[in-house]
MITOR-879319 format. One line per 5 residues: number of its first residue (from 1); their letters; for each residue x, y, z of C-alpha. Coordinates in steps of 0.1 Angstrom, whole numbers, always signed. Example, Ala and Ser with C-alpha at 12.3 -4.5 7.8 and 13.67 -1.06 7.14 Angstrom:
BEGIN
1	as	+123 -45 +78  +137 -11 +71 .
END
This chain:
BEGIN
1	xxxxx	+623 +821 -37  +600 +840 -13  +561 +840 -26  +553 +878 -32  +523 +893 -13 .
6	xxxxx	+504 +928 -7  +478 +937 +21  +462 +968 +28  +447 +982 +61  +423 +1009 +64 .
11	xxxxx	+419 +1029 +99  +390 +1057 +105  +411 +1086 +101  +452 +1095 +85  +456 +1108 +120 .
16	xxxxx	+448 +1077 +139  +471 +1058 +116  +497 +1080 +121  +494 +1078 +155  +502 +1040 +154 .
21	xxxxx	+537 +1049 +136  +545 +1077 +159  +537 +1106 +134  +575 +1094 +125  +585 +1085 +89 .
26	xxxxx	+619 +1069 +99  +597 +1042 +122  +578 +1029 +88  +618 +1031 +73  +628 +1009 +102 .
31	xxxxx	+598 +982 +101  +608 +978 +55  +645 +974 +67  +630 +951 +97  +611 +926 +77 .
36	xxxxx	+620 +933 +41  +589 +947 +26  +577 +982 +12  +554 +1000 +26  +523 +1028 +13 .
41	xxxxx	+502 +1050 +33  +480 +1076 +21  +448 +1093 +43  +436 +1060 +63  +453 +1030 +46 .
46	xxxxx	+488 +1018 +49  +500 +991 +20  +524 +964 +28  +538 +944 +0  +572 +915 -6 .
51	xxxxx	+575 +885 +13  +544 +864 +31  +565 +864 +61  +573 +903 +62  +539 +912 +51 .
56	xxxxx	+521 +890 +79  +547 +904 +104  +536 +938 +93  +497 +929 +103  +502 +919 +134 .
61	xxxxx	+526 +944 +146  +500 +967 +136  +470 +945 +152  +493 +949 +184  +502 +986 +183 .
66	xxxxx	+461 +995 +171  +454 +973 +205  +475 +990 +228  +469 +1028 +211  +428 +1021 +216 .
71	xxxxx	+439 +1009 +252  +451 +1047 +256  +490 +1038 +248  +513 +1066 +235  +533 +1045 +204 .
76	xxxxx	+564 +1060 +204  +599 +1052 +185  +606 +1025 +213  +573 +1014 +215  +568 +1012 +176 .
81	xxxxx	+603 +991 +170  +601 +969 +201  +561 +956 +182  +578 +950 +151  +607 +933 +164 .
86	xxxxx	+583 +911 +181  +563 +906 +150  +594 +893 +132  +602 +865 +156  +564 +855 +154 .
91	xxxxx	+553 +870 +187  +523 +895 +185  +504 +918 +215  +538 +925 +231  +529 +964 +235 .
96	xxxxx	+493 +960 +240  +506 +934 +266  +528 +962 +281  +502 +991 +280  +479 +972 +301 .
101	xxxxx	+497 +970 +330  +500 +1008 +345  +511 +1011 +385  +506 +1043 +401  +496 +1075 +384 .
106	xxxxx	+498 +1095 +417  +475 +1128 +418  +475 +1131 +377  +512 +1118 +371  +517 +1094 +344 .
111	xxxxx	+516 +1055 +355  +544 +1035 +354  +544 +1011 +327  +566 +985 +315  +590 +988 +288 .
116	xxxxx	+599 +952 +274  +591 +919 +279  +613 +912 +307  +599 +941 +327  +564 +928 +327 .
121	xxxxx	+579 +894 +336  +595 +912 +365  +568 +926 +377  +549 +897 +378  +575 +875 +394 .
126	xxxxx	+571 +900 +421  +540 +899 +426  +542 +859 +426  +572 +857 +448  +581 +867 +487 .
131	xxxxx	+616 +869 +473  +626 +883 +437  +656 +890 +424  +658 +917 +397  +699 +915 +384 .
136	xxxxx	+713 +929 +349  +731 +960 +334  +725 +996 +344  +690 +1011 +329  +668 +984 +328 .
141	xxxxx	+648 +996 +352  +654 +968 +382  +653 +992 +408  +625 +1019 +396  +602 +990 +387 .
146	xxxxx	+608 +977 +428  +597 +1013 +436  +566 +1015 +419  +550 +978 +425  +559 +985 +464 .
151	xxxxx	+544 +1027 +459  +512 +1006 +446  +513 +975 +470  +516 +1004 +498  +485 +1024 +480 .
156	xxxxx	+467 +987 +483  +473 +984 +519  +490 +951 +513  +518 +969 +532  +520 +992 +557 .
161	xxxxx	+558 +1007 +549  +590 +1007 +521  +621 +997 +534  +648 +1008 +510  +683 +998 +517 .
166	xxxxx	+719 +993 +503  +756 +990 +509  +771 +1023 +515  +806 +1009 +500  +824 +1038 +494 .
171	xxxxx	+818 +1049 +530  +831 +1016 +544  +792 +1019 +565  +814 +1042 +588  +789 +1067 +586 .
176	xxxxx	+789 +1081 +621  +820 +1102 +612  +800 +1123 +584  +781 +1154 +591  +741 +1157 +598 .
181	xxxxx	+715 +1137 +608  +710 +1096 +595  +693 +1112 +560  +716 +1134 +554  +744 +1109 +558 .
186	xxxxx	+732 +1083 +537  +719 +1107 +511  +749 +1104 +490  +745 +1069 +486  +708 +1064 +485 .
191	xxxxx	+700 +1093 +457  +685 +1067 +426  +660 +1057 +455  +650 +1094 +469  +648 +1103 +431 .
196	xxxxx	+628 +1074 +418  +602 +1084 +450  +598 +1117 +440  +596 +1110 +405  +567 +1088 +410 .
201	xxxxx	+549 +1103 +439  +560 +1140 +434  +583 +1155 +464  +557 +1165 +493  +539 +1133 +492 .
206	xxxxx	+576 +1113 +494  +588 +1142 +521  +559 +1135 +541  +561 +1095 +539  +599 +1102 +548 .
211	xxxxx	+594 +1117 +576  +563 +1096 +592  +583 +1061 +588  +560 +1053 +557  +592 +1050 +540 .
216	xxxxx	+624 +1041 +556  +660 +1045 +537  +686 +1035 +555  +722 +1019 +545  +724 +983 +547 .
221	xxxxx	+741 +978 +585  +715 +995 +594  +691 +961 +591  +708 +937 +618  +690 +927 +643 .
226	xxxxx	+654 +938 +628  +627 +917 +618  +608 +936 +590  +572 +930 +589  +539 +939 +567 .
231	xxxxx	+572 +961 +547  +582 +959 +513  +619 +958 +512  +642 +968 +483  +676 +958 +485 .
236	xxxxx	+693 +980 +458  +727 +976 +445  +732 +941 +460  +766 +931 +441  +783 +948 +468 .
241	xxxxx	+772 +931 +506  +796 +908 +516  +780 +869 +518  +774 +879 +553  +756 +911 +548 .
246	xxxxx	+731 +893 +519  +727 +866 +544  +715 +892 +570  +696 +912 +546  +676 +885 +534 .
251	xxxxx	+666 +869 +568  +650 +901 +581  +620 +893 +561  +589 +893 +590  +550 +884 +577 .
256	xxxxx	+534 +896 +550  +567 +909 +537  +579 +906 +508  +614 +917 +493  +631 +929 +460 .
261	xxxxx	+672 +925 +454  +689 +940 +425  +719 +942 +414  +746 +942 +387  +776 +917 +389 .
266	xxxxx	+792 +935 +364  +793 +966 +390  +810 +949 +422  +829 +975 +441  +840 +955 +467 .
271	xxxxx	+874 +950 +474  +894 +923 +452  +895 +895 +482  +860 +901 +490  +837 +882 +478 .
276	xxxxx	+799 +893 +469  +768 +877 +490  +751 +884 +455  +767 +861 +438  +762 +833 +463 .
281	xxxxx	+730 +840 +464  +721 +833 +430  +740 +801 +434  +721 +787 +469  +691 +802 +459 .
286	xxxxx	+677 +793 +426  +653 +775 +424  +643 +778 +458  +603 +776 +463  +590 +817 +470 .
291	xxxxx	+620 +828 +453  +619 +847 +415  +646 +854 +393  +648 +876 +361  +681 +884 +342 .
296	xxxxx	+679 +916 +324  +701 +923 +295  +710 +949 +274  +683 +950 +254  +662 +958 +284 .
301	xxxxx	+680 +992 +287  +653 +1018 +291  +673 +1052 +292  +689 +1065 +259  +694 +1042 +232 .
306	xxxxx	+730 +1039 +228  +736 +1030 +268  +725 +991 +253  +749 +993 +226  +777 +1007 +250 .
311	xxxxx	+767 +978 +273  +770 +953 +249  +802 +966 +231  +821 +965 +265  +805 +930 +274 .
316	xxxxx	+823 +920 +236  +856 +939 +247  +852 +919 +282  +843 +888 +268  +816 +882 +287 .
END
């Protein structure tokens, strides 16, 4: 049997408090189903009382979410939950952790922050690594993520251009058949990468860096015979090149480059008797000294809430 417990906390003001919760009565619902405890707030002061364990969880999801709120943090419902989920498997400053690391926020727009765990790791693996590969399900943010760290490594000066670049499958990289100029062709194929650029830098500023050669998007046959230097390279939707193209792709790296790879293996569109250069590149590659790897999963998942549980559901229905 469980030893009972109670602890109180007192904050400055009932709004600041509330603040921590989200102004959200089903997030203080969530953390008494989460760790198994009741909770009381009135004006200032929230009560936690039931098990040690629950009510100690409860502190220091608090401690963490009071942290990253006085660090300027917005605590919303995803912000709230993924604290108190961290709390219950003994972890604290998880969202504090998060807050703190904010790329961009380009003339007044909102910095880019990461979500979860695994996106800070990802972030920091590129930043330690000429080479990182960013590979999981849809909406984990593998390929926005590459955008802003290169957006803010270009803002540094540490670069001097974006290179963005992927298989245009679907077109068979036959392009000279369609109608307009190179943009135009590719533009089809290349939208998450014009949208995450104009998300993040507003549309002007990414028209302009279009057009000068700051950034570059082009498909991926585009990239033989170059050598890429002082660039920051993003090689998006990597489960389809063929071992030859991700060969290619991966030694056009020049100095002071560095590159990004993401992909999804559970997204190959490659024909049946084609094999993908992603997935022998995890194989050669791991390991490899200058080279980072982080998995994503569907708890990662960063758009709306049930995309993770479709994810997973289908994973159970694929058995994988």
């Amino acid at each position: 049997m469980s030893v009972e417990t109670e602890a109180r906390l007192e904050f400055e003001t009932a709004p600041f408090l509330h603040s921590l919760f989200g102004n959200d009565a089903a997030n203080l619902r969530h953390l008494e189903e989460r760790l198994g405890i009741r909770v009381v707030t009135r004006d200032g002061w929230i009560l936690f009382a039931g098990p040690v364990e629950g009510v100690d969880a409860a502190k220091r999801a608090f401690a963490d979410l009071e942290e990253a709120r006085r660090g300027g943090a917005e605590i919303r419902s995803r912000e709230f939950q993924l604290a108190v989920d961290l709390a219950a498997n003994g972890q604290g400053n998880g969202v504090s952790e998060l807050s703190g690391v904010r790329l961009l926020g380009f003339r007044g727009r909102k910095p880019v922050v990461p979500k979860t765990p695994n996106q800070l790791e990802y972030l920091r693996l590129i930043e330690a690594n000429d080479v990182c590969f960013g590979l999981g399900p849809a909406g984990t943010g593998k390929t926005y993520l590459a955008m802003a760290m290169a957006l803010a490594m270009l803002k540094a000066k540490q670069v001097q251009r974006i290179v963005l670049t992927r298989p245009a499958v679907e077109a068979g990289e036959a392009l000279g058949f369609l109608p307009g100029d190179m943009r135009e062709k590719v533009a089809p194929y290349l939208r998450p990468l014009y949208d995450a650029i104009h998300d993040m830098i507003g549309f002007e500023q990414g028209e302009r860096y279009l057009e000068d050669g700051t950034i570059e998007i082009a498909p991926l046959a585009f990239m033989r015979g170059r050598t890429l230097a002082k660039s920051f390279v993003i090689l998006d939707e990597a489960q389809n090149t063929t071992r030859e193209q991700m060969f290619m792709a991966l030694t056009r790296l020049g100095e002071d480059s560095r590159m990004v790879v993401t992909g999804d293996a559970s997204q190959v569109d490659l024909k049946p008797n084609v094999a993908s250069g992603l997935a022998e590149a995890e194989r050669a590659l791991e390991g490899v000294k200058g080279i980072g790897f982080l998995r994503f999963t569907g708890e990662d998942v960063v758009r709306h809430p049930v995309v993770g549980r479709i994810i997973a559901a289908y994973r159970k229905a694929r058995g994988n």
